[in-house]
C-alpha positions in Angstrom: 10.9 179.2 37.7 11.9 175.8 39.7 8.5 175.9 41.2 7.1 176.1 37.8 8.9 173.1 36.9 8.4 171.1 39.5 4.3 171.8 39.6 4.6 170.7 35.7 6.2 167.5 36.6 4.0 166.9 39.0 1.0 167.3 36.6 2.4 165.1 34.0 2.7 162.7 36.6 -0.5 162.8 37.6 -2.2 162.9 34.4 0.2 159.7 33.4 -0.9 157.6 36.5 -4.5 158.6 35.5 -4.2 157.7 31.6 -2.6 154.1 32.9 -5.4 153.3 35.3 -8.0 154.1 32.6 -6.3 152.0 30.3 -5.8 148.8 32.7 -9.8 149.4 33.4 -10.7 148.8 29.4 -7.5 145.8 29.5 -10.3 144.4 32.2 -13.5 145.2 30.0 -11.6 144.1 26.7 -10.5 140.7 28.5 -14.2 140.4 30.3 -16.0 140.1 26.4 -13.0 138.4 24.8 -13.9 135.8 28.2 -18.2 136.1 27.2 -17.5 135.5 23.6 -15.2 132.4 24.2 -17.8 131.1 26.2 -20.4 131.2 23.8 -20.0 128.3 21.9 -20.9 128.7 17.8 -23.6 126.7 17.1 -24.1 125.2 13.4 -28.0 125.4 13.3 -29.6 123.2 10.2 -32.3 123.7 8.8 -34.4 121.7 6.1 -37.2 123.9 4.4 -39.2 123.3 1.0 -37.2 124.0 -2.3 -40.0 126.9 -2.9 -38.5 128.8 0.2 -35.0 129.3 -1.3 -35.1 132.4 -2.8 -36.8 134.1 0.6 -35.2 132.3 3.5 -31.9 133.0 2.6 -32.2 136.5 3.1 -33.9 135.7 6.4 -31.1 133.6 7.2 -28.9 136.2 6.1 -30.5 139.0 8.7 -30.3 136.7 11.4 -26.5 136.6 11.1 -27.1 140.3 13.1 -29.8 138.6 15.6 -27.7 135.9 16.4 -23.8 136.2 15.4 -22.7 133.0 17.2 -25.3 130.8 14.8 -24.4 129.5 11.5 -27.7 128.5 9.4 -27.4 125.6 7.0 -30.4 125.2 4.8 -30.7 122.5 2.9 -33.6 123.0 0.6 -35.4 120.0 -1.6 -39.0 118.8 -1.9 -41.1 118.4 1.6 -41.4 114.3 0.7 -37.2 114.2 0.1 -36.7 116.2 3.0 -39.4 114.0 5.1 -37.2 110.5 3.9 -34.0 112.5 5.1 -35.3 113.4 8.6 -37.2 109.8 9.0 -33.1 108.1 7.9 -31.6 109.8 10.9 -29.9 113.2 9.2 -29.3 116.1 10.9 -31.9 118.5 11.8 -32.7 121.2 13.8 -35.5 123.1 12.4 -37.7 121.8 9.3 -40.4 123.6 7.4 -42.6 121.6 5.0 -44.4 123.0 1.7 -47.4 120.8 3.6 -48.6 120.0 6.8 -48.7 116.1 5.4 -45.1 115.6 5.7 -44.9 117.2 8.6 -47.6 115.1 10.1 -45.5 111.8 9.1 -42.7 112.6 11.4 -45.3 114.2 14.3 -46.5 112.0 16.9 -49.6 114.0 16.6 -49.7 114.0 13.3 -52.9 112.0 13.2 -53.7 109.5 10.7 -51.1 110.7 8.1 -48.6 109.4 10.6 -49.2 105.5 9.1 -45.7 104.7 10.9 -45.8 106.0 13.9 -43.0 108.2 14.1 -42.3 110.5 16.8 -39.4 112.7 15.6 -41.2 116.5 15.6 -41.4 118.6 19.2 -45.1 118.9 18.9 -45.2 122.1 21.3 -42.8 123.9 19.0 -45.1 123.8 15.7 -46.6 126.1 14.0 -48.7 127.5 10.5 -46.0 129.7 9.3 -46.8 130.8 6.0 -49.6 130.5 3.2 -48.3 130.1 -0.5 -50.8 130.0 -3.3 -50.7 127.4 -6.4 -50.2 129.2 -9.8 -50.7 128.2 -13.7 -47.5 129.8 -15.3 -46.4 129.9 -19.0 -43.5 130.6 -20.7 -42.6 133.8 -22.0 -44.9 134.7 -24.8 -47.3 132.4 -23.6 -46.9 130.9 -27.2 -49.8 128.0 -26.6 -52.3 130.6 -25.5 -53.2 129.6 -22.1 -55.1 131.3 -19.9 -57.0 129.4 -17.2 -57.2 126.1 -15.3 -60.6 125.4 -16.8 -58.6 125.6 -20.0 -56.0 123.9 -18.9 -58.7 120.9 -18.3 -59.5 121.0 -21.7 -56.7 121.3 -23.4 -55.5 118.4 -21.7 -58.5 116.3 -21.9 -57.8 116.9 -25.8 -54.3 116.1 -25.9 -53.3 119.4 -27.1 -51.1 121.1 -24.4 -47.8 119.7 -22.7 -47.9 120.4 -19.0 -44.9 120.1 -16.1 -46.2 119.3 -12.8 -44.5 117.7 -9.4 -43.9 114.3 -9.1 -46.6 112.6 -6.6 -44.5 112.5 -3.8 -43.9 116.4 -3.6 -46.5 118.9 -2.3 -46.9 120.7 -5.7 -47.6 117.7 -7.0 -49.9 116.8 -4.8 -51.9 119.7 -4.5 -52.1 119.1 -8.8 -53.4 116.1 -8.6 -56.3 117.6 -6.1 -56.9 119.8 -9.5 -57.1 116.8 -12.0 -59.8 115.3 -9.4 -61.6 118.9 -9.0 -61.8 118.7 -13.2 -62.8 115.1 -13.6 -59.0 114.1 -15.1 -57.3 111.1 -14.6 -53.6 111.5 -14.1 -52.9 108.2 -15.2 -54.6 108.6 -18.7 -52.8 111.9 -19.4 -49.9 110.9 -18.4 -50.1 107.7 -21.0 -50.9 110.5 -23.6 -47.9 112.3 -23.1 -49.7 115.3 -22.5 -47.6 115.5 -18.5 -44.0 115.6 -17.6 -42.8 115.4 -14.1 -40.1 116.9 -11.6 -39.1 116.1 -8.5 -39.2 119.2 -7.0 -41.1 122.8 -7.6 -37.8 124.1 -8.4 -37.4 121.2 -11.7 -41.0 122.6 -12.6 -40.0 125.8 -12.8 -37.3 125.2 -14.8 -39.1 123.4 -17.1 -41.2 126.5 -17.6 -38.5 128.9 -17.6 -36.9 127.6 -20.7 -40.1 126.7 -22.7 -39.5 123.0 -23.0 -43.3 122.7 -22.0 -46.6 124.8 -22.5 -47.3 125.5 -19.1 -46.9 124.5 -15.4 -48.3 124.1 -12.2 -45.9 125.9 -9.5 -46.4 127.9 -6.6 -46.9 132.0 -7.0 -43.1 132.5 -4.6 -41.5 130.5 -7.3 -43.4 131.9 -10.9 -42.2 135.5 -8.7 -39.0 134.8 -8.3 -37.9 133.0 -11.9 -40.2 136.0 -13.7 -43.0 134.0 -14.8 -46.0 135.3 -15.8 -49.1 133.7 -14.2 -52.5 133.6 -15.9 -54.6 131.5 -12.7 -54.8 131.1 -9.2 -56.3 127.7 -7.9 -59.0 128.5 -5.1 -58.8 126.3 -2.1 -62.4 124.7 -3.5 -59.7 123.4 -6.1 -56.7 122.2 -4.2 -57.0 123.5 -0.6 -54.9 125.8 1.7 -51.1 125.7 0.8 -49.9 125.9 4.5 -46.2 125.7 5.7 -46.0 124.0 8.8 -42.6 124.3 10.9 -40.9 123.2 13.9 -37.9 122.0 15.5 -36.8 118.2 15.6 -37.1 116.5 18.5 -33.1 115.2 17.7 -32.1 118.5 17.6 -28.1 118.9 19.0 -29.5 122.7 19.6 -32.6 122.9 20.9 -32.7 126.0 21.8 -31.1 128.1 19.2 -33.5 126.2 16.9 -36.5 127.6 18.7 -35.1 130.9 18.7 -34.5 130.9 15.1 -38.1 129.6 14.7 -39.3 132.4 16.8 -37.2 135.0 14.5 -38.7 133.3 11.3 -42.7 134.9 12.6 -41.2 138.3 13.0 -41.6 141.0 11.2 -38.4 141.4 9.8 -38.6 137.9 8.5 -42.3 138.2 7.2 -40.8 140.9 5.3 -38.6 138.8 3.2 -41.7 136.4 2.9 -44.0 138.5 1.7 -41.8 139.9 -1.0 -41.9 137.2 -2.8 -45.7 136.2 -2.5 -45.9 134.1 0.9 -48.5 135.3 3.6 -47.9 135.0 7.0 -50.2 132.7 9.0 -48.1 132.5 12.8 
């Protein structure tokens, strides 16, 4: 019976001494991550992207939170031209993504001859076509003025007898309207004297406008008539108003370098296009 006991003992013993080495080996794992996370500094990563990309790039931003844990995503989102002024005044800026390649070519040394200032603020080897958005005529719900094309938009306006929200010059949806006015013959300047135009300052104000039926109609972008509901009753051809391309690419002033190129990278795979395309945006990258 002592010999039972004492080969017990010596079993605990050795099972003890076993459990305690196998837990100081996991103390050493535990403390070698705790070691690799402090060393990997968070990064705040901003990024400035059109208003009309809200709605999708925060849930891209949201799924890179598992891609990249250590990187916090700040999107500041307003017109391209706003956003363009922003950059151009010395804000902070890692990654930005215009509604059109013009205000993206002010800030790009190789921007060619939209870049009347010569600025050199855009790492030229980082950019890229990311997405293609289409430009939409959207009407309230009920569409109570009957509208249902451009070419009778261009009549109705040439008449006097529709109210229409469009973007203010300096923003790419406004822009890309005025290319319709000239496509129809209209003069902006004469319609606008009629009363027959309001303006806002970015696609998101133009939505809005629509949204809550203070005007007959709008010009907008599909993403945005998708997400806010809106039923659209024409598409503008490229004849019309051209490509609706979203150029992007990181600052040259980036503090982050490369976590903004890696997020740029993220934002042409297919987990991201997902999120894109859900909402009316083609991919293009």
């Amino acid at each position: 019976m002592k010999k039972f006991f004492s080969l017990l003992l010596a079993l605990s013993l050795a099972l003890a001494l076993t459990a305690c080495g196998g837990s100081t080996d996991t103390g050493d794992t535990a403390a070698d991550d705790t070691t690799a996370e402090t060393a990997a500094e968070p990064v705040d990563l901003y990024v400035f992207a059109a208003a009309s990309m809200q709605e999708s790039l925060d849930q891209v931003i949201e799924a890179y939170k598992a891609v990249a844990p250590g990187v916090t995503v700040v999107a500041t989102y307003d017109s391209s031209g706003t956003l363009k002024t922003q950059i151009q005044e010395g804000a902070d800026c890692d990654v930005f993504i215009s509604a059109a390649p013009k205000q993206m070519n002010q800030l790009d040394a190789e921007g060619g001859e939209e870049n009347t200032e010569g600025l050199d603020l855009v790492d030229s080897a980082t950019r890229l076509d990311l997405l293609e958005n289409k430009v939409t005529l959207a009407v309230p719900e009920g569409n109570p003025k009957g509208i249902e094309s451009f070419d009778q938009l261009a009549e109705l306006l040439a008449a006097g007898d529709v109210f229409l929200a469009m973007g203010n010059s300096d923003v790419p949806v406004g822009q890309y309207t005025q290319k319709i006015f000239t496509y129809y013959g209209l003069d902006e300047a004469s319609l606008a004297s009629a009363g027959v135009l309001t303006y806002g300052s970015n696609v998101k104000e133009v939505t809005t406008q629509v949204s809550e039926g203070t005007v007959d109609c709008g010009v907008i972008y599909a993403t945005d008539a998708f997400s806010a509901g809106l039923t659209v009753v024409d598409e503008a051809t490229a004849e019309m108003c051209g490509q609706v391309i979203y150029p992007a690419a990181v600052m040259k002033n980036s503090a982050n370098p490369d976590a903004a190129k890696a997020f740029l990278d993220f934002l042409s795979t297919d987990e991201a296009m997902a999120c894109f395309e859900a909402v009316g945006f083609s991919p293009m990258a």
